[in-house]
N, C-alpha and C positions, 0 to 999 in steps of 0.2 A: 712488898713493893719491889718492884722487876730493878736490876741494877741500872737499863737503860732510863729508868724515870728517875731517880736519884742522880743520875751526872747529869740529865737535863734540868732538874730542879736545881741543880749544884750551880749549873750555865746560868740560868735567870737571874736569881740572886745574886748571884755575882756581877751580870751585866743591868742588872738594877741597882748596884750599890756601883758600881762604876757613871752610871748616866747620874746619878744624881752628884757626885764628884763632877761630873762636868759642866752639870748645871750651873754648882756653886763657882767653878771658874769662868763659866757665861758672866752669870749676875758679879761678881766680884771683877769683872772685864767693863762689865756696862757700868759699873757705879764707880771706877777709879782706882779700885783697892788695890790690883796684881801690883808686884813691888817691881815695877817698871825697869828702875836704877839697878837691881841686881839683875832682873830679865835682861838689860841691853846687851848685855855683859858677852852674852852668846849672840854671835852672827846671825841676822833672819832669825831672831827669839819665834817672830809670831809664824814663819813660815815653816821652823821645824813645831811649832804648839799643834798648827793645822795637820798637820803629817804625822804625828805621831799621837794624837789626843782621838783624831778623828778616826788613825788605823785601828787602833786598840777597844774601839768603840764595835769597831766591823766587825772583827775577830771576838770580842764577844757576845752580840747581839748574833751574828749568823747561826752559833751555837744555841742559844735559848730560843731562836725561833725553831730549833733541830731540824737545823739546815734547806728549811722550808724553801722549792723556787715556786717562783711566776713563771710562766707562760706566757710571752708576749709575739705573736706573731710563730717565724723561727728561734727565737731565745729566749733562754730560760736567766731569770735574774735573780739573785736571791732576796725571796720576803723582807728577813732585817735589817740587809744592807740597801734596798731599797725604801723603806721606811726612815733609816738613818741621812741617807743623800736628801731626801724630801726634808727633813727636818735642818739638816746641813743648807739648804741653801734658802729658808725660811726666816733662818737665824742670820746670816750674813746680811740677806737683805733689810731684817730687823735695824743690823748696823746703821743702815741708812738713815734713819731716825733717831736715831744716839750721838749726843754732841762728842760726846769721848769715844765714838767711834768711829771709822771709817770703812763701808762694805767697799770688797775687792774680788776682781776675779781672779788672782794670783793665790790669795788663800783658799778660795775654794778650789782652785787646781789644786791644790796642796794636800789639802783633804783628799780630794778623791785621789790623788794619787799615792795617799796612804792608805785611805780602804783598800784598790787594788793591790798596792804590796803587801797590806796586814792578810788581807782575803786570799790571795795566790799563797803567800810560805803557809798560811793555817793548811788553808788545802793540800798543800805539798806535802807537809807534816801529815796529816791524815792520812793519804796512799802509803808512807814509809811505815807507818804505826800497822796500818790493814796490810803489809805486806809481810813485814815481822810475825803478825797474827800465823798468815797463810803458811808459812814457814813453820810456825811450830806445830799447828796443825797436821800438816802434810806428812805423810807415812814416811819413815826412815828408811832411804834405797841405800841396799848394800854394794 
């Protein structure tokens, strides 16, 4: 098996055992159970959960889809992180219908505003990592 299919199987798995972690803080959101009283504790608990649950979901779904875009028009979008966002605001509006919950367009800002920073530093990271590469590559000038 080529090494690039082994980091991508590495990628799934991993962003499959991450979605379903966030499942369980879906449903444990929808039924009452998050421990509220300690969550309060942090400033905008649910604004940084959106931000930081929803980033780390980007960065690894973008990966196990290996980096897959769309073609929409002029721009290119990424497959997982577009599947992610469709699911992201499927589930807020689910909120709507949850007595213990309350849908918001401030969380969903949130979120997406952590897809893009989790999606932009991945990517950053990526060009430093392929740059490092091209460097050691690169013939040694005397």
């Amino acid at each position: 098996m080529k090494k690039s299919a082994i980091v991508r199987r590495k990628w799934i798995v991993t962003s499959s055992v991450y979605l379903l972690v966030l499942l369980g803080i879906f449903m444990a959101a929808n039924l009452g159970w998050l421990p509220t009283a300690l969550l309060s504790k942090i400033p905008r608990y649910d604004l940084w959960g959106h931000f930081l649950l929803y980033g780390a979901a980007a960065y690894l779904i973008h990966r196990a889809f290996g980096k897959r875009m769309l073609r929409v028009g002029r721009f290119s979008l990424s497959l997982g992180i577009s599947i992610l966002i469709g699911l992201m605001v499927a589930e807020e509006f689910f909120q709507m219908a949850l007595p213990r919950r309350t849908a918001s367009l401030v969380d969903l800002a949130a979120g997406c505003f952590g897809i893009l920073v989790f999606y932009g530093w991945g990517e950053s990271r990526d060009r430093v990592a392929r740059k490092k590469l091209d460097i050691k590559k690169s013939p040694r000038v005397k």
